[in-house]
C-alpha positions as CSV (number, residue, x, y, z in Angstrom):
1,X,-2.9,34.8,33.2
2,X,-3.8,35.9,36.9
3,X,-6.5,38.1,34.3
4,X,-7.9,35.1,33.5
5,X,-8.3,32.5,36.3
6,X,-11.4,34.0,37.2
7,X,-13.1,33.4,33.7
8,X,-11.8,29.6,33.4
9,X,-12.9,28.9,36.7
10,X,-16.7,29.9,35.7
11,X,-16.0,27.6,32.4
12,X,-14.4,24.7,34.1
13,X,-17.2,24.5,36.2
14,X,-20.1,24.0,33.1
15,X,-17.3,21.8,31.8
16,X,-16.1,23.4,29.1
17,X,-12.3,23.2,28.4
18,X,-10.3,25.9,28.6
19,X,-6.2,25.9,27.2
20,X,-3.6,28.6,28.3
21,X,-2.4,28.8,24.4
22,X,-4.2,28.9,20.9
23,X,-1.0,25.5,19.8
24,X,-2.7,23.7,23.1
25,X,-6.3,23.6,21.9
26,X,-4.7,22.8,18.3
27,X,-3.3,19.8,19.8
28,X,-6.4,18.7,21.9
29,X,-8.5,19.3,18.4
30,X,-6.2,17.3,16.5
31,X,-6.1,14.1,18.9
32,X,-10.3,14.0,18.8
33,X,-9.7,14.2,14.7
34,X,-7.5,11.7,15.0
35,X,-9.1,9.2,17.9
36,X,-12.4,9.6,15.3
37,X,-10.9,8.1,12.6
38,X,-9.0,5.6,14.1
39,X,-12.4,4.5,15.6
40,X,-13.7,4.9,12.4
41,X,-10.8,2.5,11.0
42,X,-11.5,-0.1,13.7
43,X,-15.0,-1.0,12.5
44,X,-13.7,-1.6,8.8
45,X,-13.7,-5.0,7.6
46,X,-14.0,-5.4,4.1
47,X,-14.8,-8.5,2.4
48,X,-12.1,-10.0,-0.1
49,X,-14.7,-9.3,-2.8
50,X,-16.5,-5.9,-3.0
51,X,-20.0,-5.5,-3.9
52,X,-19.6,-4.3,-7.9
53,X,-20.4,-7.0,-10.4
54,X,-18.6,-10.2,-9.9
55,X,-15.2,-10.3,-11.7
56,X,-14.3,-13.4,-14.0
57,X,-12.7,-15.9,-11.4
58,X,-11.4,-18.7,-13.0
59,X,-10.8,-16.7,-16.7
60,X,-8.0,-14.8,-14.5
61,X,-7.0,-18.0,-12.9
62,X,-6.3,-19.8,-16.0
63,X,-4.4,-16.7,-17.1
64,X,-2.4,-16.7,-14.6
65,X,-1.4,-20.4,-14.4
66,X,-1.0,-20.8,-18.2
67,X,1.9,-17.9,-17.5
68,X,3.3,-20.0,-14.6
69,X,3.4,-23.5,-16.8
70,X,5.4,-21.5,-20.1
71,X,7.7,-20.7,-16.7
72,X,7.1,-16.7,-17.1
73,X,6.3,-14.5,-14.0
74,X,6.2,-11.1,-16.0
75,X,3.1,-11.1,-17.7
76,X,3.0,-9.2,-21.3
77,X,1.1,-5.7,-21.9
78,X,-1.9,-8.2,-23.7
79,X,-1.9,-10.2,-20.5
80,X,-1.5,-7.6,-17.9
81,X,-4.8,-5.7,-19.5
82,X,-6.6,-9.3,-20.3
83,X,-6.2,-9.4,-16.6
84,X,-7.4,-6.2,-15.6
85,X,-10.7,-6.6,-17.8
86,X,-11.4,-9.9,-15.6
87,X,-11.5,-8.2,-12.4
88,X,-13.9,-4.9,-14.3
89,X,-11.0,-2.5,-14.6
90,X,-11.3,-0.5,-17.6
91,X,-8.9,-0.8,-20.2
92,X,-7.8,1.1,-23.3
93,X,-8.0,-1.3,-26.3
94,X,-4.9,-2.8,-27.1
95,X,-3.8,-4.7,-30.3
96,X,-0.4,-6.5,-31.0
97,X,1.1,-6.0,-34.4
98,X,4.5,-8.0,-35.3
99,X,5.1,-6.3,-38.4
100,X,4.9,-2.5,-39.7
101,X,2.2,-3.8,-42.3
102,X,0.0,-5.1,-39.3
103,X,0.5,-2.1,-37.3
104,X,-0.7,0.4,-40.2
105,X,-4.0,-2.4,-40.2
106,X,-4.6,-2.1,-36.7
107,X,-4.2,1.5,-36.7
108,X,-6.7,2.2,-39.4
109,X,-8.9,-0.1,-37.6
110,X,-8.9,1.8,-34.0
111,X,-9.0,4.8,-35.5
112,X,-6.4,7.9,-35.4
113,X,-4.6,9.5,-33.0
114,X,-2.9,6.6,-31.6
115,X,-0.2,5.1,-29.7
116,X,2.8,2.6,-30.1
117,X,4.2,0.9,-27.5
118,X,7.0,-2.1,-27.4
119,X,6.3,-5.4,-26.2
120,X,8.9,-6.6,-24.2
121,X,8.6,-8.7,-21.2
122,X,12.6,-7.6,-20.5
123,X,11.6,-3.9,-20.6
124,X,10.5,-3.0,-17.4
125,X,10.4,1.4,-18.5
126,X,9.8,1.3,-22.4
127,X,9.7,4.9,-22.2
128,X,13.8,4.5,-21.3
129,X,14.4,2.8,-24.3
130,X,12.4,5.3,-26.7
131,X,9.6,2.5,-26.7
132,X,6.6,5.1,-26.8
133,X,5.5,7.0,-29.3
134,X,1.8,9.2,-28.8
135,X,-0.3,10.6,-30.8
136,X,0.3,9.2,-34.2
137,X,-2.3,10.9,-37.2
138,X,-1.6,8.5,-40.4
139,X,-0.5,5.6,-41.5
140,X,3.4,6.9,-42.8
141,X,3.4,8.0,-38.9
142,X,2.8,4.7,-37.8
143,X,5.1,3.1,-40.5
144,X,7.8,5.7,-39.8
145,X,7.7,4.7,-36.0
146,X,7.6,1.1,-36.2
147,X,10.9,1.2,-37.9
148,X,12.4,3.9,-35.8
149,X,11.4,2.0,-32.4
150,X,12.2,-1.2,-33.2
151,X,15.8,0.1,-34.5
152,X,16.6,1.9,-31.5
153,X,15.2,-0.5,-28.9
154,X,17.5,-3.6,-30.3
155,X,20.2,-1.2,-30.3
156,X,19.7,-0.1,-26.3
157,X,18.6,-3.2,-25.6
158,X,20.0,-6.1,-27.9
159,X,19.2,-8.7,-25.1
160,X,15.7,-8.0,-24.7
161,X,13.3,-9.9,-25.9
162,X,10.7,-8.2,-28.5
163,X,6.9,-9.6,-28.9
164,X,6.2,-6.7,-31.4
165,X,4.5,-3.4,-30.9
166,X,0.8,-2.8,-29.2
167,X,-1.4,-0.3,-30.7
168,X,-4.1,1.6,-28.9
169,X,-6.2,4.5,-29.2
170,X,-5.3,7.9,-27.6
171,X,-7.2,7.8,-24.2
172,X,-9.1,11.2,-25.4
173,X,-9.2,12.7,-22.0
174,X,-7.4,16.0,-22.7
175,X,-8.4,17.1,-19.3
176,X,-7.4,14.0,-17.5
177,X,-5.1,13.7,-14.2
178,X,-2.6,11.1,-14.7
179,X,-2.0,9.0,-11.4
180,X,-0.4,5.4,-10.4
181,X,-1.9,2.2,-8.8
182,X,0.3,-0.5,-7.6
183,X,1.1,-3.2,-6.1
184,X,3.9,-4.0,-4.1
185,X,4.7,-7.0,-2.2
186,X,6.3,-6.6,0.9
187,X,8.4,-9.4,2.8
188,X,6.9,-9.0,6.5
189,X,3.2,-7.4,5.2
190,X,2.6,-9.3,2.3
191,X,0.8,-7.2,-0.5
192,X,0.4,-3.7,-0.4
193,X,-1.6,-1.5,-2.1
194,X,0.2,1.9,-3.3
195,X,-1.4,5.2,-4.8
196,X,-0.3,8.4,-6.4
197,X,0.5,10.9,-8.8
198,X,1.9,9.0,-12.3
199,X,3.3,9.5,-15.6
200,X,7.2,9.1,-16.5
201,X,7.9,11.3,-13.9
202,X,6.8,9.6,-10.9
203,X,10.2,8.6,-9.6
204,X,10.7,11.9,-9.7
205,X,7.4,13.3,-8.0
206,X,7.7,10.1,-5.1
207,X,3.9,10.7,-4.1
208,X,3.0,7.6,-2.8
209,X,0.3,6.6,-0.6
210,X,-0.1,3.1,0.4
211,X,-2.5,0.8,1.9
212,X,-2.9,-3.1,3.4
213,X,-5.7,-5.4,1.8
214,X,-8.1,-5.9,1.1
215,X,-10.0,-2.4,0.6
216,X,-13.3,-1.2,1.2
217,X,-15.1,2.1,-0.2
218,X,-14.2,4.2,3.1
219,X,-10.5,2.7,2.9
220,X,-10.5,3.3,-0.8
221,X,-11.1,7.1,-0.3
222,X,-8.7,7.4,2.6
223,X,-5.9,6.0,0.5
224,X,-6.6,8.7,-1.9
225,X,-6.8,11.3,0.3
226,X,-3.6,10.8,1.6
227,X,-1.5,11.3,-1.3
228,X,-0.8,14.8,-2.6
229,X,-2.4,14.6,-6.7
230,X,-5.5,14.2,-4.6
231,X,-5.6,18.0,-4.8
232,X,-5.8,17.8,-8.4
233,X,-8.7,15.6,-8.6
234,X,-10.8,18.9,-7.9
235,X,-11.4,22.0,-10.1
236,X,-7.7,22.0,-11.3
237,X,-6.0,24.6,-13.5
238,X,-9.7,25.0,-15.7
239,X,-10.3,21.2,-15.7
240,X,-13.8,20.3,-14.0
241,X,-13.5,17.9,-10.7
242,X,-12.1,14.4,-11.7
243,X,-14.8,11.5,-11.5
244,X,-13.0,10.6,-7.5
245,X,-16.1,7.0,-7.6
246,X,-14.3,5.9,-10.9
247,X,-10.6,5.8,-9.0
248,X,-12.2,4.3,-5.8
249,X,-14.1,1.2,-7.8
250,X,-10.7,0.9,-9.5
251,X,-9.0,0.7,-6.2
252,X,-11.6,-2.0,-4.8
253,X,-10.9,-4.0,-8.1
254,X,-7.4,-4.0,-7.3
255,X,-8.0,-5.1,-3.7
256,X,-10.0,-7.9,-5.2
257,X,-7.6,-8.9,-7.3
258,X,-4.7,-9.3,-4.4
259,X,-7.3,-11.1,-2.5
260,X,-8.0,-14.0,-4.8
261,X,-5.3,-14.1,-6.6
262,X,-2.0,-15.1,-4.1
263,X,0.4,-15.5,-7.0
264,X,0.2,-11.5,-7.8
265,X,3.6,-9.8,-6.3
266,X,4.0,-6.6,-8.0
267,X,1.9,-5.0,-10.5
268,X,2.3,-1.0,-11.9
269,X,-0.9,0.4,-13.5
270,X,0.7,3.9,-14.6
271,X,-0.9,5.7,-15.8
272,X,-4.1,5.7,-14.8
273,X,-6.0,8.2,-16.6
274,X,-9.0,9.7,-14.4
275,X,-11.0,13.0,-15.8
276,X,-15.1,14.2,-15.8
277,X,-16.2,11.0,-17.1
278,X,-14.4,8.0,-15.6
279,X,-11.1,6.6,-15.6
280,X,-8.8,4.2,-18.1
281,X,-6.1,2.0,-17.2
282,X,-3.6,3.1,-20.1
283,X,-0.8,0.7,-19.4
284,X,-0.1,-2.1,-16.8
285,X,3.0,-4.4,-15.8
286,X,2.2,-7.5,-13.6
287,X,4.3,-9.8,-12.4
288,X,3.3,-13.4,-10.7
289,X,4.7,-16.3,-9.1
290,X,3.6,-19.3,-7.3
291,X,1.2,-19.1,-4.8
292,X,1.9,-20.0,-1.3
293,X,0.6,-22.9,0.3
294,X,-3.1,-22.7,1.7
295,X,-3.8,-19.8,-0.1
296,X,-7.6,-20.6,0.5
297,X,-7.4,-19.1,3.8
298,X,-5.5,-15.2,2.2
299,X,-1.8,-16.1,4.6
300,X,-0.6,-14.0,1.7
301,X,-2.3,-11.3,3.7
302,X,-1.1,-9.2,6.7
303,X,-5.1,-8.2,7.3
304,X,-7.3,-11.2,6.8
305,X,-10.5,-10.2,5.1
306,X,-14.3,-10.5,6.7
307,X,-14.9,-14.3,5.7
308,X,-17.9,-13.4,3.8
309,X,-18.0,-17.0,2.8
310,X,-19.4,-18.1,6.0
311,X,-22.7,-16.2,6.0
312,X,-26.2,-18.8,5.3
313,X,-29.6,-19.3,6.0
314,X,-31.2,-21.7,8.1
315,X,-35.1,-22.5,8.7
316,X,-36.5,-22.4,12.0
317,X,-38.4,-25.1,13.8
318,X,-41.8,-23.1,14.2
319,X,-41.7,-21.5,11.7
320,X,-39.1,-18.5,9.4
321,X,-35.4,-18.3,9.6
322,X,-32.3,-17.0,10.6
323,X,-29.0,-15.7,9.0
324,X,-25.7,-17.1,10.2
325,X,-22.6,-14.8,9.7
326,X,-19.5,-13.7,11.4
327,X,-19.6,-11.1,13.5
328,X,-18.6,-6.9,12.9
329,X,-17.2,-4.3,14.9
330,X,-20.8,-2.7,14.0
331,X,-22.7,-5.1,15.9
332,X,-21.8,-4.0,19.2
333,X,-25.0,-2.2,20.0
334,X,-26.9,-5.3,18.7
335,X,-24.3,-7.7,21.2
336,X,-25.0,-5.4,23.9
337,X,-29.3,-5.8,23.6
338,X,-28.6,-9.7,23.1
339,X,-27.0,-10.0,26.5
340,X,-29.2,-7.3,28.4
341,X,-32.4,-9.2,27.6
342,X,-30.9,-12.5,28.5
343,X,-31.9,-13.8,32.2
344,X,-29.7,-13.7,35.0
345,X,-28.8,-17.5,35.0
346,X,-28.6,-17.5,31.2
347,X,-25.8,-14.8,31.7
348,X,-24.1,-16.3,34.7
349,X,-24.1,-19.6,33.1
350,X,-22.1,-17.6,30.0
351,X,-20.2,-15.3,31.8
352,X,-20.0,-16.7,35.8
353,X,-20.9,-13.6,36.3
354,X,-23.8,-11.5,37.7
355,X,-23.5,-8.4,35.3
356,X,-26.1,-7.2,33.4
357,X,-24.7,-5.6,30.5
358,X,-21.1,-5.8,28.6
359,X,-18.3,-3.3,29.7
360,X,-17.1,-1.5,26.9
361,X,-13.9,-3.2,27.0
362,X,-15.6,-6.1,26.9
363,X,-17.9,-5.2,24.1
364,X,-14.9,-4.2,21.7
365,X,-12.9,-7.8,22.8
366,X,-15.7,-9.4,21.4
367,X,-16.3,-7.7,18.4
368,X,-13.5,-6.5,17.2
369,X,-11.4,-10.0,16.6
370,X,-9.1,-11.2,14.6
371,X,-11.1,-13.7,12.1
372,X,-7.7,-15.6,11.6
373,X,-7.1,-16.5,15.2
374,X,-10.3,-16.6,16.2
375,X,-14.2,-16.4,14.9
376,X,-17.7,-15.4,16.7
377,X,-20.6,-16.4,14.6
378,X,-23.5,-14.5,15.4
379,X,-27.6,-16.1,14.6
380,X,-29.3,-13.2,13.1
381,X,-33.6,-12.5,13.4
382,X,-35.4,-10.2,11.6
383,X,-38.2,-9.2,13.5
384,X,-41.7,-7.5,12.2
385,X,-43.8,-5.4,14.2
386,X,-46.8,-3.5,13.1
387,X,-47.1,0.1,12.6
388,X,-49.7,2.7,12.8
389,X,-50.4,3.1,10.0
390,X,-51.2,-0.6,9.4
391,X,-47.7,-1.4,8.1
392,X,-44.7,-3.3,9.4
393,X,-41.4,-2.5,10.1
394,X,-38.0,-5.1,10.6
395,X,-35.5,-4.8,12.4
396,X,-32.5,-6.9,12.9
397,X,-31.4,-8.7,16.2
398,X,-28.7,-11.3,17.3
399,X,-30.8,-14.5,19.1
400,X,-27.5,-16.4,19.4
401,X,-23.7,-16.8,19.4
402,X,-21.1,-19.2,19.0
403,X,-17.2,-18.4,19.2
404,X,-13.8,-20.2,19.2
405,X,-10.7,-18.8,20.0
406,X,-7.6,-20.4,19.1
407,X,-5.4,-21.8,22.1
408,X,-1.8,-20.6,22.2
409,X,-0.3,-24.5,20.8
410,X,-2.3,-23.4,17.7
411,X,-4.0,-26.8,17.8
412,X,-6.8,-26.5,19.7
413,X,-8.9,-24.0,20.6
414,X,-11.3,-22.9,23.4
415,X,-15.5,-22.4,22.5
416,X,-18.4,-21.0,23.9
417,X,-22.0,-20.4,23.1
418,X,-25.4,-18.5,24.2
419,X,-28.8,-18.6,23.1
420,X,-31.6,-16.0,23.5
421,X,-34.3,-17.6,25.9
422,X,-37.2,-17.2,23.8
423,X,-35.5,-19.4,21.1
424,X,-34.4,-21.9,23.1
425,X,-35.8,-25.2,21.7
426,X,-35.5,-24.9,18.0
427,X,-32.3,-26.6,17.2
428,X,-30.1,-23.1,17.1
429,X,-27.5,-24.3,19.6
430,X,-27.1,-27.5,17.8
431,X,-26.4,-25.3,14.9
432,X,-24.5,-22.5,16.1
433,X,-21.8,-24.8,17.4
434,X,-21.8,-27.4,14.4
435,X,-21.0,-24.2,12.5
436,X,-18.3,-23.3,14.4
437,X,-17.1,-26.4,14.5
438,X,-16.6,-26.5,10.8
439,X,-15.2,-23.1,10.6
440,X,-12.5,-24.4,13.4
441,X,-11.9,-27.8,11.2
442,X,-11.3,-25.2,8.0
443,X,-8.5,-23.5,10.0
444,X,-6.8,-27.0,10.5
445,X,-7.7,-27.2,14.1
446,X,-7.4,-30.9,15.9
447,X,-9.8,-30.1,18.7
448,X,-12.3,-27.9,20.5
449,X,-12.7,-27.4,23.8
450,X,-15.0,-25.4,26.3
451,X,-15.9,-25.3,30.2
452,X,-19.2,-25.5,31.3
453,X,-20.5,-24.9,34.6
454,X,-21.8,-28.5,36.2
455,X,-25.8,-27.0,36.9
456,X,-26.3,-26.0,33.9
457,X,-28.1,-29.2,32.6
458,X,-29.0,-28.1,28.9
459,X,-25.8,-27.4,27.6
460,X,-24.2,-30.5,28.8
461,X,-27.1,-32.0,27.5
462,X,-26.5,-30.5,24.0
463,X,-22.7,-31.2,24.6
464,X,-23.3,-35.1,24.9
465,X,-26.0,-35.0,22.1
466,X,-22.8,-33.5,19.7
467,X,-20.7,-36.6,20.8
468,X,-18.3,-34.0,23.2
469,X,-16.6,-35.9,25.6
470,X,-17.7,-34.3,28.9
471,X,-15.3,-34.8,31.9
472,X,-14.3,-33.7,35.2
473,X,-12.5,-30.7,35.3
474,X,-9.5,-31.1,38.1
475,X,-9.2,-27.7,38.9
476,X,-12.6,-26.6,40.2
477,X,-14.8,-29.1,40.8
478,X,-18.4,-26.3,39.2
479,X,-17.0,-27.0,36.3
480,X,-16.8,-30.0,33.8
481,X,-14.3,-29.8,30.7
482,X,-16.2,-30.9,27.4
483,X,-13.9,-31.6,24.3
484,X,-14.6,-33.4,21.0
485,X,-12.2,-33.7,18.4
486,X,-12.2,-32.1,14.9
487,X,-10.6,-34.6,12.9
């Protein structure tokens, strides 16, 4: 040690860390690794719908309430996949047969090998009651286990209720990695999202990874990375790599489906069949129940998803327009330009402050919110400027923003608002703050509220020309207190 004091001296001083043990620099390794993701973690925030084709809303609505009115909450095999195909998750074909006749029909129909299954909404493991048969080659097969399964599942299970037998087609993925996607709803969390290796085994195994909704691509693959079949999903035991984009668009379906639909509390998709060339849902169990009240606004949810719903497009006074969305953890640099080429009374009138940028602290509070709570709206400007080459080029900027937060009586709730000079005069504070008004009146708020400081004439001017009530403020006379209610 003495040895080496001399040599970490000479790399302290160009700054370069030096640690007395190889476990030590392990350790100071790991907590960058793990300080990058978590930063990469914070700026996630998916929508409740992903970007993949648009899945059939109201066809799984009226599925699920048409369950809910017969007074059912386990949904059958039929169902479960009828489901599944609204929200784009792909499905192995699946016929019901209530007779050994119409089983041998169906059969011929699909095409041999197949598979019989018993349809039970009792039956939660149908394997556990002999209620799976694979690989059937002929018609006697398929006659032969018709009988034979319905025999010994009445005998097992003489309460259980018996729909028939589905048919379906082998999946044909001889190479393929069988895994579980589930749902799971938890009493504090809400909905959680659970992956991992499948099969009838998978009690057994107990590789579970899970995940809070609603997903996003980057999500998606960290959920799968985290459970341990995720090694298999490469060159495995001869078997080329498993298709890993099929698996993640299946998990952003799922995600979608917890999102928009509140009344889903557990669902198993096992197994989920995933090789070269894509991936099948092979069976599914969902069950439902009635949603919770105001499930427009996700409280089924522990995470509440980017409101996606609130982006639009307004014309400008001279001329183009300008987007109006809520704001992202990714906007920060964009927040950080808005407020550096703002004057100095435009940002001591916002902040009461003579800074000239954001702190970093400062720039993470306001992007980085909690969209249930609270909601920054940010006025976006695509700007062209010409090249060299005689061309243009766009680039995106924020030219305003409006926020509310809500007040701790959960009634009211506290706004403010800045506008970039240069596009003051064309109606966008007028708009930025009716738009936040209305997102504050969705979230059941009575009243907004907001200080502003008594020189600065054109907002209290736009204040009074949105009907605010502008009054004295008791506690320090620079200030007047402007408040309008939302009902």
């Amino acid at each position: 040690d003495e040895r080496a004091a001399a040599a970490r001296q000479i790399l302290s001083r160009a700054t370069i860390p030096t640690y007395r043990t190889p476990e030590a620099a392990v350790d100071a390794f790991h907590n960058i690794a793990s300080f990058h993701q978590n930063q990469k973690l914070l700026y996630q925030t998916p929508p409740p719908l992903s970007q993949l084709a648009k899945p059939d809303l109201e066809g799984a609505r009226i599925l699920v309430e048409s369950v809910l009115t017969e007074r059912r909450k386990v949904l059958t095999e039929m169902e479960s996949k009828a489901l599944l195909s609204a929200f784009h998750v792909p499905v192995t074909k699946t016929i019901l047969a209530r007779s050994a006749s119409e089983a041998i029909l169906v059969a011929n129909q699909l095409g041999y090998p197949v598979a019989l299954k018993i349809d039970s909404p009792d039956i939660t493991h149908k394997s556990d009651v002999h209620g799976v048969a694979l690989n059937l080659q002929n018609a006697a097969a398929v006659r032969d286990t018709w009988q034979d399964m319905m025999a010994t599942v009445a005998r097992l299970r003489p309460d259980a209720r018996i729909n028939g037998v589905t048919i379906q087609n082998m999946s044909g993925k001889p190479h393929g990695r069988e895994l579980y996607i589930g749902v799971t709803t938890d009493e504090p969390f809400g909905p959680v999202i659970s992956f991992g290796a499948g099969g009838t085994m998978i009690e057994l195994i107990n590789d579970r990874a899970i995940e809070l909704p609603p997903l996003n691509q980057f999500l998606a693959q960290r959920l799968i990375d985290r459970a341990r079949c995720a090694e298999t999903l490469g060159n495995w035991r001869g078997a080329p790599p498993a298709q890993r984009e099929a698996l993640e668009q299946i998990l952003l379906r799922v995600s979608e489906m917890v999102c928009a639909l509140p009344q889903l509390r557990h669902m198993d998709i096992n197994p989920v069949i995933v090789d070269a060339n894509g991936a099948v849902a092979v069976d599914a169990r969902i069950v439902i129940d009635h949603a919770p009240h105001g499930a427009d606004h996700f409280p089924h949810l522990a995470i509440t998803p980017y409101p996606s719903d609130r982006e639009q497009e307004w014309p400008m006074r001279g001329g183009g327009h300008y987007a109006v969305r809520p704001i992202r953890p990714d906007d920060a640099q964009m927040l950080q330009d808005f407020v550096r080429r703002m004057t100095p009374e435009s940002r001591y009138f916002r902040f009461v402050s003579t800074m000239r940028e954001l702190s970093v602290k400062m720039l993470a509070k306001f992007t980085l919110i909690d969209y249930d709570r609270e909601m920054a709206l940010v006025a976006m400007y695509r700007e062209r400027t010409p090249t060299e080459d005689g061309g243009f080029t766009e680039t995106e900027r924020i030219i305003g923003v409006s926020r509310y937060v809500t007040n701790p009586d959960q009634n009211t709730c506290e706004f403010s608002l800045a506008i970039s000079d240069e596009f003051n005069g064309q109606g966008l504070g007028s708009r930025m703050m009716l738009s936040i008004m209305d997102v504050a009146r969705s979230k059941g708020l009575s009243q907004i509220e907001g200080l502003v400081l008594t020189n600065n004439s054109p907002m209290l001017k736009l204040m009074r020309s949105l009907e605010f009530d502008v009054r004295k403020y008791e506690e320090d006379p620079d200030f007047r207190l402007c408040v309008r209610s939302l009902q």
